[in-house]
C-alpha positions, 0 to 999 in steps of 0.5 A, spaced: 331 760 635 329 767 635 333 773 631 336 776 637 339 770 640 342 768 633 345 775 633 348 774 639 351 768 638 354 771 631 356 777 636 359 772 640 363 768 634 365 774 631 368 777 638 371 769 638 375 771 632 378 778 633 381 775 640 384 769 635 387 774 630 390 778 635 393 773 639 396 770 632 399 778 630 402 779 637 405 772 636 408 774 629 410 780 633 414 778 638 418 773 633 419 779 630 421 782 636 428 784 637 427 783 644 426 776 642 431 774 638 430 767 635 437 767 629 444 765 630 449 769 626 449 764 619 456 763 619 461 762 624 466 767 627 473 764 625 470 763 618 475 769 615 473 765 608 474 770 602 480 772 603 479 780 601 475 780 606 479 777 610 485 781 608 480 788 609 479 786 616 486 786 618 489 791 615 483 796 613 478 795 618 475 801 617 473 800 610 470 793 611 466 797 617 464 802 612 462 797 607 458 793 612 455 799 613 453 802 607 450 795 605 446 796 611 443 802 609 442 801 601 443 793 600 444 794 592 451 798 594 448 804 589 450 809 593 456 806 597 463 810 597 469 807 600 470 813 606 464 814 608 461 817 616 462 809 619 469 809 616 472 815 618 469 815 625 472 808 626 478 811 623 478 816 628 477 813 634 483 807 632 488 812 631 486 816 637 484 812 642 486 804 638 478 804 642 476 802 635 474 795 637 468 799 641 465 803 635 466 795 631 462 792 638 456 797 637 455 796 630 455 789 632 450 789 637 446 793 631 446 788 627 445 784 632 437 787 634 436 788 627 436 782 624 433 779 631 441 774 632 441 771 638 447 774 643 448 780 649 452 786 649 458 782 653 458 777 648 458 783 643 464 786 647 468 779 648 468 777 641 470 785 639 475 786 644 479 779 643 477 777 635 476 784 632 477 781 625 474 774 625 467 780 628 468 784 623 468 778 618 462 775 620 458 781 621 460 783 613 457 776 611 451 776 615 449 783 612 451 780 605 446 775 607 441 777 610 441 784 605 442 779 598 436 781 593 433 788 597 432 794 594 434 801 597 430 805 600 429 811 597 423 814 597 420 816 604 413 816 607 409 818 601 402 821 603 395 818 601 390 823 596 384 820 598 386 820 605 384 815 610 379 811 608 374 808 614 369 803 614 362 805 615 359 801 622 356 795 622 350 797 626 346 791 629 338 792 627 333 793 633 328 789 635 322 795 635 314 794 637 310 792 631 305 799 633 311 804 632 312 808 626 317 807 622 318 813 619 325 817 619 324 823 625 325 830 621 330 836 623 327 842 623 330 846 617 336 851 619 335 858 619 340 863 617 343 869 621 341 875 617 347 879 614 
């Protein structure tokens, strides 16, 4: 076997792999994939156990909202505050329109899409409308759940100071006739425009 065909059947092999690769890092995307959910909620929607839980969904259902929120936002609960953005707007939207069901049912679904839970935006609607508590309850516990032992975020994008770092190319060697000169070819010396 020659060297071209060797090199070939090594091309060949390599371009085999890369398909595999990238076949096994789409599969591992989909499954990451909102879209393709995979997880059931981890506990069920009428577990209303602890109890200051519980008691917080019935009877301050925008502080438990915020809270959940919060934790959503910065899993360690450093930055936390009883009144935040969540809970004031829950507030507002159950005192002035007792549409608070609506703002607990969005953030339902966003739980949902971000930690990839199995369900529907009418599913999300009939459980936040009909049991508004046991939703709120069950979504507090999932983000507890899913959140425990992560740390904030706290730093942005932070900029490389090498910049990006490229490989340099493989180059496959040609065949040349033996009676070529292997000799670099020379580029004639730049001139310089007169000052």
């Amino acid at each position: 076997m020659d060297n071209q065909q060797q090199d070939t059947i090594t091309l060949h092999n390599q371009q085999q792999q890369d398909i595999t690769m990238q076949n096994q890092l789409q599969q591992e995307h989909q499954s990451q994939d909102p879209r393709h959910p995979e997880h059931e909620w981890q506990s069920s929607l009428f577990n209303c156990a602890p109890c200051g839980t519980c008691l917080l969904s019935s009877f301050l259902p925008c502080i438990l909202i915020g809270r959940t929120s919060g934790r959503m936002r910065d899993p360690s609960m450093e930055t936390f505050e009883e009144f935040n953005s969540e809970c004031l707007a829950f507030c507002g939207i159950q005192c002035l329109t007792g549409c608070g069901w609506i703002y607990s049912m969005m953030k339902r679904g966003e739980i949902r899409d971000r930690y990839g839970i199995k369900g529907s935006d009418c599913e999300d609607c009939a459980v936040s409308f009909c049991c508004s508590c046991c939703a709120m309850i069950q979504q507090d516990k999932e983000v507890k759940w899913r959140t425990a032992g992560l740390a904030p975020i706290t730093q942005g994008y932070q900029s490389q100071k090498e910049g990006l770092q490229m490989p340099a190319p493989m180059m496959q060697p040609e065949h040349q006739p033996e009676h070529q000169d292997h000799r670099p070819m020379q580029q004639p010396p730049m001139q310089q425009p007169p000052i």
